[in-house]
C-alpha positions as CSV (number, residue, x, y, z in Angstrom):
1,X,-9.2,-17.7,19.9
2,X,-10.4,-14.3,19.4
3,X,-7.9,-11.6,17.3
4,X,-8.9,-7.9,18.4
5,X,-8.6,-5.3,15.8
6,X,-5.6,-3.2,15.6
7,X,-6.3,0.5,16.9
8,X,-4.7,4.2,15.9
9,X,-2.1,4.0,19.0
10,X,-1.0,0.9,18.4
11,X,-0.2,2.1,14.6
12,X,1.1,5.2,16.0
13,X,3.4,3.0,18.3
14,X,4.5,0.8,15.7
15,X,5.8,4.0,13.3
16,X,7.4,6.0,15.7
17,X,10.3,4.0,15.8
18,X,10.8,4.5,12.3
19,X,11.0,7.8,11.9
20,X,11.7,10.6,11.5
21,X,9.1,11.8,9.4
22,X,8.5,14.4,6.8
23,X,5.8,16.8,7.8
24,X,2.0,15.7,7.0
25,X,1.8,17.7,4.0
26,X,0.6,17.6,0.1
27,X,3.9,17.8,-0.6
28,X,5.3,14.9,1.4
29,X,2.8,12.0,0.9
30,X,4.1,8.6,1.6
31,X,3.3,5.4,-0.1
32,X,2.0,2.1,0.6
33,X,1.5,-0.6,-2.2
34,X,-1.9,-2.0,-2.0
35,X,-3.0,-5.8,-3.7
36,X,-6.2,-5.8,-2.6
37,X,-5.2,-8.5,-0.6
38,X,-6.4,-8.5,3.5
39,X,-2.6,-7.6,4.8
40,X,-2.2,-4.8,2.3
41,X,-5.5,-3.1,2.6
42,X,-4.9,-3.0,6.2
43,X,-1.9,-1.2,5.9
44,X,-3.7,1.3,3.7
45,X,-6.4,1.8,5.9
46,X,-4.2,2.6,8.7
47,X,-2.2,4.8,7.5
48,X,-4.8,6.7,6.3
49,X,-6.0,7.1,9.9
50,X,-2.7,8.5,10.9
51,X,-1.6,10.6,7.8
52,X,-3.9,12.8,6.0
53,X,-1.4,12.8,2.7
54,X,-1.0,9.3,1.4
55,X,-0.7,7.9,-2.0
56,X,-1.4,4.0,-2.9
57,X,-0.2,1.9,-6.0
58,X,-1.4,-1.1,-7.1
59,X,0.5,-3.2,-8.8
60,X,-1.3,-5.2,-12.5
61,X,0.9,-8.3,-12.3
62,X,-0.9,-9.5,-15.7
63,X,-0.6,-13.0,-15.0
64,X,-4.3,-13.7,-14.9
65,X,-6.8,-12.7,-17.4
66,X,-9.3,-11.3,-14.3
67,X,-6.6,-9.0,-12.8
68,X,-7.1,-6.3,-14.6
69,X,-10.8,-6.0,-13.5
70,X,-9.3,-7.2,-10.2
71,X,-6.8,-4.2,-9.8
72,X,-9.5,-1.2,-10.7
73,X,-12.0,-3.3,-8.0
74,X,-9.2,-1.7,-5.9
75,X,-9.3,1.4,-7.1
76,X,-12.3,1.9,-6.9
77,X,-12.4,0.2,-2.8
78,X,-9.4,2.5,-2.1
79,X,-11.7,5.4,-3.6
80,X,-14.5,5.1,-1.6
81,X,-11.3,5.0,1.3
82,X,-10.2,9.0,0.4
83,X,-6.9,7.0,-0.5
84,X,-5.3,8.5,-4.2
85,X,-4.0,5.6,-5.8
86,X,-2.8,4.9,-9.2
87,X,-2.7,1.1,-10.7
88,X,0.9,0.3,-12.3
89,X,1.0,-2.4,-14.9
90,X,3.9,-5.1,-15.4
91,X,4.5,-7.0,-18.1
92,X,6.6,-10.1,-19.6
93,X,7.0,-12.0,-16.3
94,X,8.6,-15.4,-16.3
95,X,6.0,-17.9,-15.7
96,X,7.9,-21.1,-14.1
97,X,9.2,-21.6,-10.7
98,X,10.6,-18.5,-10.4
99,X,7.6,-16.5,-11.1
100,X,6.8,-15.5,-7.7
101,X,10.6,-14.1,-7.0
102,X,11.0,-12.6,-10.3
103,X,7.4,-11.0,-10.1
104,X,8.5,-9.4,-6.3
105,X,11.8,-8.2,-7.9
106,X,10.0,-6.0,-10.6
107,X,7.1,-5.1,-8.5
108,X,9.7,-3.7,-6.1
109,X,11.2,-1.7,-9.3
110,X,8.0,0.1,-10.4
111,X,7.0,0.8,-6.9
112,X,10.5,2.6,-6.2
113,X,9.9,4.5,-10.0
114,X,6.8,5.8,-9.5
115,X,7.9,6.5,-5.8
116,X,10.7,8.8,-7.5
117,X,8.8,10.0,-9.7
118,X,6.4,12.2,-7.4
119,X,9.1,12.5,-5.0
120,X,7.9,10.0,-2.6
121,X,10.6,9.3,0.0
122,X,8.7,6.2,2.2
123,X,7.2,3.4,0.8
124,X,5.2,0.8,3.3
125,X,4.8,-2.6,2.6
126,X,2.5,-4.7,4.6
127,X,4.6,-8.2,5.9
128,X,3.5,-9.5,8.8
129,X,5.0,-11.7,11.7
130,X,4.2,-14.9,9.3
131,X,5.7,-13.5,6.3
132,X,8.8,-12.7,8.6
133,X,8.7,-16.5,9.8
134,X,8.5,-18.1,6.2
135,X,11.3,-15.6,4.7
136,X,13.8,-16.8,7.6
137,X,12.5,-20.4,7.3
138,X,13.3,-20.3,3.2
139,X,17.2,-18.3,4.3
140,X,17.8,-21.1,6.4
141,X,16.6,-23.7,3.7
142,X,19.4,-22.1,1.8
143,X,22.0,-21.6,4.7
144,X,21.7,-18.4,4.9
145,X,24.3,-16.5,7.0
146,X,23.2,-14.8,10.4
147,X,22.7,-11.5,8.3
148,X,20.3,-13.2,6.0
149,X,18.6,-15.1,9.5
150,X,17.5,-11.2,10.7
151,X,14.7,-11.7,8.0
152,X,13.1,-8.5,6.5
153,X,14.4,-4.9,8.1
154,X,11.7,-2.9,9.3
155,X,13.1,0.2,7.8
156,X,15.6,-0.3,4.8
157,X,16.8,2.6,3.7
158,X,18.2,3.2,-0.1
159,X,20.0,5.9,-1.8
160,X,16.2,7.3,-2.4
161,X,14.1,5.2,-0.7
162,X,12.9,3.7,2.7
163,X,11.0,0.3,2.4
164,X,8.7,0.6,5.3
165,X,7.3,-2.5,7.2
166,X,5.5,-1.5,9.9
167,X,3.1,-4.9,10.8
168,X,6.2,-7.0,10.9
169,X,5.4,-7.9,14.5
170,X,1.6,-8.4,14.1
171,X,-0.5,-11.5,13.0
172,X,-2.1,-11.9,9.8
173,X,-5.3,-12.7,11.4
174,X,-5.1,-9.6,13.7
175,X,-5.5,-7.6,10.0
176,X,-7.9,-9.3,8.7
177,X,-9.8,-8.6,12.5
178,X,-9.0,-4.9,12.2
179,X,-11.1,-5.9,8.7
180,X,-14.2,-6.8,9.5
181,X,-14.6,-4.5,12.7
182,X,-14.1,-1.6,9.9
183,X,-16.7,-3.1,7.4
184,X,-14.0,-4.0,4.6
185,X,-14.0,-6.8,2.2
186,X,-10.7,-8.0,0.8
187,X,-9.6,-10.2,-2.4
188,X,-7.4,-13.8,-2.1
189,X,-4.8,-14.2,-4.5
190,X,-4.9,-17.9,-5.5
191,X,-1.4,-18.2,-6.0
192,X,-0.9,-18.4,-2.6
193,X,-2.3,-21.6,-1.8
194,X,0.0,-22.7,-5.0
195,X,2.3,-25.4,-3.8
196,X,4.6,-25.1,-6.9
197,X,6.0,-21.9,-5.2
198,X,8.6,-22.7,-2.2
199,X,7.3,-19.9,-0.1
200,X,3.6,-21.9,-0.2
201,X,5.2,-25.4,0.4
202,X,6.9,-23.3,3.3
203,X,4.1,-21.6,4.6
204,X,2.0,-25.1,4.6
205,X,4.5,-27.1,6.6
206,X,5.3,-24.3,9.5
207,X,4.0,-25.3,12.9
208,X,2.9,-22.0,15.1
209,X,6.0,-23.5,17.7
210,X,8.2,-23.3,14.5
211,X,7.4,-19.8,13.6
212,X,7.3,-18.5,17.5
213,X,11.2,-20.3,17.3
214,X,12.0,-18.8,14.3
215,X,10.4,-15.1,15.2
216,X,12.7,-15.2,18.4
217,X,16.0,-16.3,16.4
218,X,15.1,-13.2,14.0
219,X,15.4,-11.1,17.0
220,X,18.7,-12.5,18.0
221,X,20.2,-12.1,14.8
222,X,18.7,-8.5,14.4
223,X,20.2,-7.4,16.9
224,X,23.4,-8.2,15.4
225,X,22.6,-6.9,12.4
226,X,21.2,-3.4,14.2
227,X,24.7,-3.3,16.0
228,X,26.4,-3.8,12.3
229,X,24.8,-1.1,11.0
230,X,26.5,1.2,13.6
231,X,30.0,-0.3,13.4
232,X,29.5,-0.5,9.7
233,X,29.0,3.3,10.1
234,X,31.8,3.8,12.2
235,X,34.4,1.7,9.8
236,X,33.3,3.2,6.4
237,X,33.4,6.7,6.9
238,X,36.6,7.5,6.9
239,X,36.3,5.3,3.3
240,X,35.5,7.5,-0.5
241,X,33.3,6.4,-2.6
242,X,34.7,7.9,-6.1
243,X,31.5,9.6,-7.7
244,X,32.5,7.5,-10.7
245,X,31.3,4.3,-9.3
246,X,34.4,2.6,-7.2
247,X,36.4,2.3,-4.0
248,X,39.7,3.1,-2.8
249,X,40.4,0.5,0.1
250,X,43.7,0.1,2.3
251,X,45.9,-2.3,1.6
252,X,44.8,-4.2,4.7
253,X,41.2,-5.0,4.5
254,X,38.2,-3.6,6.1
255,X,35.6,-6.0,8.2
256,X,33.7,-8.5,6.5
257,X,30.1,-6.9,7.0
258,X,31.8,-3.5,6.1
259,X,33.0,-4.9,2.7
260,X,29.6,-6.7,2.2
261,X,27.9,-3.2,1.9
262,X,30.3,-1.6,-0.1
263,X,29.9,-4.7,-2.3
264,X,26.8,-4.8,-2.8
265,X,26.4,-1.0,-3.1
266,X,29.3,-1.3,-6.0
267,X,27.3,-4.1,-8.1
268,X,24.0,-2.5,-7.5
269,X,22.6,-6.2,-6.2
270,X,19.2,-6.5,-4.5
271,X,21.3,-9.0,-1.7
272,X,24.5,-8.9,0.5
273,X,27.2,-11.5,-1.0
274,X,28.3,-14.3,0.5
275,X,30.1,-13.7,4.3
276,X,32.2,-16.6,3.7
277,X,33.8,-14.8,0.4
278,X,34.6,-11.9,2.3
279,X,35.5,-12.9,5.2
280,X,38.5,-15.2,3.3
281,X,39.0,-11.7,1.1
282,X,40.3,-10.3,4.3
283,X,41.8,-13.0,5.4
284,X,44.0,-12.8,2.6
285,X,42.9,-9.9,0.2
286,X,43.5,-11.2,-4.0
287,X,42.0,-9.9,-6.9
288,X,38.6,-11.4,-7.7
289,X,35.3,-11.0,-9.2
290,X,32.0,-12.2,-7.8
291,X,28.4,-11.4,-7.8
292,X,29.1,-8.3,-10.5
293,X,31.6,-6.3,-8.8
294,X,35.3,-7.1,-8.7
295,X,38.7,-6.4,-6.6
296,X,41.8,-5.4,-7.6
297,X,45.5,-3.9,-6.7
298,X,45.0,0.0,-6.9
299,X,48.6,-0.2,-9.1
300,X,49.8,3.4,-10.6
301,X,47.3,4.9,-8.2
302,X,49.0,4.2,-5.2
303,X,48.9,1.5,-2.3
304,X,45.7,-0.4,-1.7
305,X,42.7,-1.6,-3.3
306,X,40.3,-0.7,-5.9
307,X,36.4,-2.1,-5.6
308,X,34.5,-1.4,-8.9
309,X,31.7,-2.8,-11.1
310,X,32.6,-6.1,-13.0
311,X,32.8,-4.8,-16.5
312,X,30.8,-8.6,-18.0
313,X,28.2,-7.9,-15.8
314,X,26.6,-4.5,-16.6
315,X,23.6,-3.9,-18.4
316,X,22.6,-3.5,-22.4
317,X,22.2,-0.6,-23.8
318,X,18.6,0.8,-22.9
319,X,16.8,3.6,-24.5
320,X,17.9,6.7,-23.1
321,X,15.4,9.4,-21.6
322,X,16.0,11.6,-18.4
323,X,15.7,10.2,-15.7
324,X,15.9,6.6,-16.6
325,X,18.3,4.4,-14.3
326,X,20.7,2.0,-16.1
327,X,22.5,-0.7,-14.6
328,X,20.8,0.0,-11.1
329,X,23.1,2.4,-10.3
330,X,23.0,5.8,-13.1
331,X,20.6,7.8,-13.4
332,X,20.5,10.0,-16.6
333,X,19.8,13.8,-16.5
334,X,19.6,15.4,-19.9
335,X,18.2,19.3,-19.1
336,X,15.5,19.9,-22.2
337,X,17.4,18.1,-24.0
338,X,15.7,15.7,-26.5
339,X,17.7,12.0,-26.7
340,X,15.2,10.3,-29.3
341,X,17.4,7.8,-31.0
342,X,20.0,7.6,-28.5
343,X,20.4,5.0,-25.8
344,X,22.8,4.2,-22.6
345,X,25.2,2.0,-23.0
346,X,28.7,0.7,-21.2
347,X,32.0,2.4,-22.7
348,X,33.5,-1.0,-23.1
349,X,36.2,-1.6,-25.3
350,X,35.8,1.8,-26.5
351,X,38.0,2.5,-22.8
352,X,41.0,2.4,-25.3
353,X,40.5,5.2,-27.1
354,X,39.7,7.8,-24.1
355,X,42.4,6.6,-21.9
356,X,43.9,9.8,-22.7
357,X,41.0,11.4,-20.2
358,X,41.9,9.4,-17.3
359,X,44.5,8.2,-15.2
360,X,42.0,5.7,-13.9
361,X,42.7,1.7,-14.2
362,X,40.6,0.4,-18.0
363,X,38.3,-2.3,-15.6
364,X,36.6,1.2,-14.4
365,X,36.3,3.2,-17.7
366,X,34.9,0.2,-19.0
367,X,31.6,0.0,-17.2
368,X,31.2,3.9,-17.1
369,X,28.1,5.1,-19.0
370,X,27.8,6.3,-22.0
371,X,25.5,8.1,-24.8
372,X,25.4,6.3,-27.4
373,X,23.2,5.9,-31.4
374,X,24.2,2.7,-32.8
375,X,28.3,2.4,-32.7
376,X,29.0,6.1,-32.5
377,X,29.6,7.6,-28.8
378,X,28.1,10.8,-28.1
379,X,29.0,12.0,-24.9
380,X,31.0,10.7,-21.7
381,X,30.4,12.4,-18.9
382,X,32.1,11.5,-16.5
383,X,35.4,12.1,-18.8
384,X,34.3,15.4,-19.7
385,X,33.7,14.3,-23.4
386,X,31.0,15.6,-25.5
387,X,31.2,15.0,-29.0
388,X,29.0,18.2,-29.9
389,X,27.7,20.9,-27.5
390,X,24.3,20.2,-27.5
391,X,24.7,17.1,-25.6
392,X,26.9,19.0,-23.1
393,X,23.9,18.8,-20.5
394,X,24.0,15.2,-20.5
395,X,24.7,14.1,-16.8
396,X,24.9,10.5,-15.2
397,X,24.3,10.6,-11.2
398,X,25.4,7.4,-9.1
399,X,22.0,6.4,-7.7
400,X,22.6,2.8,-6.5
401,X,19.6,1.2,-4.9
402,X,21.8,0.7,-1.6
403,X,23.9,2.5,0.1
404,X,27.0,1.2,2.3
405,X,26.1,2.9,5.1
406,X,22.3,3.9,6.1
407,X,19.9,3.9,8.8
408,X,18.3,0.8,8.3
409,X,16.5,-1.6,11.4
410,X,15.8,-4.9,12.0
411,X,13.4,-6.1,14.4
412,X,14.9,-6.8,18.0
């Protein structure tokens, strides 16, 4: 069977319904992250023939001694493209089974850094219909819930960033067509013919019937996702989100998928929680903790209840410099100011002694952020304490990598 190349219209087409865009300017490039792989330089290559202002990074997993060499091949192939690009390099990735999930995870996080960084607001990926086929094949593997079953979005949409995946829809051997009728060479990663990795073992054992069945269940189930998305909207914004982190909730219970978001927009994690847990949460609402964010009676401030970060589950202090994000979710802004020596840390059991600043419950002043050098706090924000004026530009924004509501889309 012959695969014909994909042309500029059909890019155009397949974009459009993911706008709005910023204007085509130097000053609004977008982003696509480049491997050197077929799929990837693709993407670039298209995109470039339908926006002037781009910018490409390649991501240095370091996991083979030839990929170094292998990255700057790219650079150089992107180059000779007119595509600016910069190579990013990772380091310290686990190398067992869950290599290949731990290496997307941080790849993700440097892409969406340097994305911030120059102000980039869309970043495109390039999955294609059989990466859509083996992600829902590996959610069902794990029961996934129908959410889960919708497979990658299209567009997600962060607090900063959209995660573009405009080939979603297309064959893998359509791209590598669109290829070789432009002239292009591309690189094969080995460790995807690796059978140790589940997604290989899935990808090996998928039948084309399986992945057509599997490709029209993902439509069924995004369009009930795209239909959450707008009752989400509708159910959550008459809802606060306390610029210190937490939720007020009523004393009866919002929808399950409603709660999800704000869930997983509290505990800053990558995935929604489990349906089941929130569904029996409404069902009959209790205080609990689970996947880093916990529920509790709102008490002395009124009827209701509070959603907030699960103090346990924050992270370690981390060197502090403006503009670095800490537990997924603050992001530090410092002025001029210089913060050598200092790092970000979680007020902890310090909450005792600045209860005095708040009215609000300890389980929230507990996993606010903090400036910290060794065991002596320098300034708390969000309490208004600064223990000497030149740290009183210190700020921490809530930046967490999803918001509850957005304009997010799954294919349908």
């Amino acid at each position: 069977m012959a695969f014909y190349p994909v042309g500029a219209e059909e890019f155009a087409a397949l974009m459009t319904p993911l706008g709005p865009f910023l204007p085509d300017r130097p000053e609004f490039p977008m982003a696509v992250a480049v491997s050197g792989g077929a799929d990837s330089l693709c993407l670039a290559w298209l995109l470039r023939r339908w926006r002037r202002h781009i910018h490409a990074f390649i991501v240095d997993h370091g996991l083979r001694q030839e990929s170094s060499e292998e990255a700057r091949n790219v650079a150089r192939q992107l180059d000779a493209l007119d595509i600016p690009n910069d190579v990013l390099s990772l380091s310290g990735l686990r190398r067992d089974a869950a290599l290949q999930t731990g290496a997307r995870m941080a790849r993700y996080d440097i892409l969406k850094e340097n994305c911030r960084q120059r102000g980039i607001l869309d970043l495109l990926v390039a999955h294609h219909a059989d990466d859509q086929s083996e992600t829902i094949a590996i959610r069902a593997n794990a029961r996934s819930g129908p959410l889960g079953l919708a497979g990658m979005a299209l567009c997600r949409e962060g607090s900063d960033i959209r995660i573009l995946r405009p080939l979603l829809s297309l064959s893998p051997l359509r791209l590598r067509a669109t290829l070789r009728a432009a002239g292009l060479d591309w690189v094969e990663d080995p460790s995807n013919r690796n059978a140790k990795f589940e997604r290989v073992r899935v990808r090996q054992n998928l039948t084309d019937v399986a992945r057509r069945e599997l490709a029209e269940n993902a439509a069924k189930h995004g369009r009930l996702r795209n239909l959450n998305v707008k009752r989400n909207a509708e159910i959550l914004s008459d809802v606060v989100c306390h610029p210190l982190g937490f939720v007020r909730l009523p004393l009866q219970l919002i929808e399950p998928p409603a709660l999800a978001e704000l869930w997983r927009m509290i505990s800053g994690a990558p995935y929604l929680p489990d349906m089941k847990v929130m569904e029996a949460l409404v069902y009959q609402p209790k205080r609990h903790s689970f996947a880093g964010a916990m529920l509790y009676p709102a008490g002395r401030l009124g009827e209701g209840w509070l959603l907030s970060r699960e103090p346990a589950a924050v992270q370690r202090a981390i060197p502090a410099m403006s503009g670095a994000l800490w537990d997924k979710r603050w992001n530090l802004r410092s002025g001029e100011r210089s913060l050598s020596g200092c790092e970000i840390g979680a007020l902890g059991a310090a909450a005792a002694r600045y209860r005095r600043l708040s009215k609000l419950p300890a389980l929230i002043l507990q996993a606010l952020p903090t400036l910290c050098r060794s065991d002596e706090i320098l300034a708390i924000p969000s309490l208004g304490f600064f223990s000497q004026p030149q740290f009183a530009q210190v700020r921490f924004e809530m930046a967490p990598p999803n918001m509850a509501t957005d304009g997010s889309i799954w294919q349908f």
